[in-house]
C-alpha positions as CSV (number, residue, x, y, z in Angstrom):
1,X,-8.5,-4.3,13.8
2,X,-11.1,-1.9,13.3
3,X,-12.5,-1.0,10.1
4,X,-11.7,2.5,9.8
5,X,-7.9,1.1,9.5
6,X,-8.9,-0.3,6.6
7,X,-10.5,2.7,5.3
8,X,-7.6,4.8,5.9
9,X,-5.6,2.0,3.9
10,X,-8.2,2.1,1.0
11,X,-7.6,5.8,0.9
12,X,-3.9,6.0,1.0
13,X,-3.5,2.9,-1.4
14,X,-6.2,5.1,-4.1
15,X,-3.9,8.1,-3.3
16,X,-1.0,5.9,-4.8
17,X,-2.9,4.6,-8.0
18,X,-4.1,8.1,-8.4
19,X,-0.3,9.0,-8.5
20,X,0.6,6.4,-10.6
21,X,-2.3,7.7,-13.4
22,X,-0.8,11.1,-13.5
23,X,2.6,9.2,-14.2
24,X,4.5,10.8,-10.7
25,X,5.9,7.7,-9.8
26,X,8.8,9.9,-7.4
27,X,5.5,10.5,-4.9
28,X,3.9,7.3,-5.7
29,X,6.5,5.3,-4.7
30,X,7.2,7.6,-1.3
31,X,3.4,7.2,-0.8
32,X,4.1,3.2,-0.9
33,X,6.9,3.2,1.7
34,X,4.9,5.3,4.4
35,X,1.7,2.7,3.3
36,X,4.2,-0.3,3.8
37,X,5.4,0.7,7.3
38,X,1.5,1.3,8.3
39,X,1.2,-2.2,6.9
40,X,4.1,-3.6,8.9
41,X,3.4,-1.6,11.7
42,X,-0.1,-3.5,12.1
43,X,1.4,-7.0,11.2
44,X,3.4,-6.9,13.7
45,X,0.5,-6.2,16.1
46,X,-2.2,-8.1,14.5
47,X,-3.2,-11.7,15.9
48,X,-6.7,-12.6,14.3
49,X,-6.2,-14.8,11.6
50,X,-9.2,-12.6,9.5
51,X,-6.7,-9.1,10.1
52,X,-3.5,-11.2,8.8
53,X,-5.7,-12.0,5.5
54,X,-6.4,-9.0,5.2
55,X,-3.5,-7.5,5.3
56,X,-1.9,-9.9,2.9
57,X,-4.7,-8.4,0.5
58,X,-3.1,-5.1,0.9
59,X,0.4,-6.2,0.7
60,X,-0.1,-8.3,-2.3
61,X,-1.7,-5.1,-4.0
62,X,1.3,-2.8,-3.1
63,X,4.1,-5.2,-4.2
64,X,1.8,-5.0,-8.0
65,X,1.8,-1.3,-7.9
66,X,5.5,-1.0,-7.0
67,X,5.8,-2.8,-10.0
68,X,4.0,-0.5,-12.0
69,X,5.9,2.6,-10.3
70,X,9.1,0.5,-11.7
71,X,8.0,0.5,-15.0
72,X,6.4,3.8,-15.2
73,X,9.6,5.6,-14.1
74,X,12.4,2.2,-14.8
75,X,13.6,2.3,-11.8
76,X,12.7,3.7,-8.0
């Protein structure tokens, strides 16, 4: 995968925690589905063991900040 993937993830996933700072969990959380079908998108495309690591990172770090969209808003 190249790296400006993973640069366009860094952003989108900052976009999210910026969101989630100025408590609007409504866009957060959409901003976390689209990021989550990206994320599928390149699992299911992805072979080299070093891309599937790495995109555990990411997915690891969206399932925590769906869980603080959950609490900041109750429910999503």
């Amino acid at each position: 995968m190249e790296k400006d993937k993973y640069a366009t993830l860094k952003i989108e996933v900052q976009e999210i925690i910026d969101l989630i700072a100025a408590k609007n969990a409504k866009e957060a959380n959409n901003k976390l589905i689209e990021v989550s079908e990206k994320l599928d998108d390149l699992l299911d495309t992805s072979e080299d063991d070093e891309d599937l690591i790495e995109i555990s990172k990411y997915q690891v770090l969206l399932n925590q900040l769906h869980q603080k969209i959950v609490a900041l808003n109750g429910h999503v």
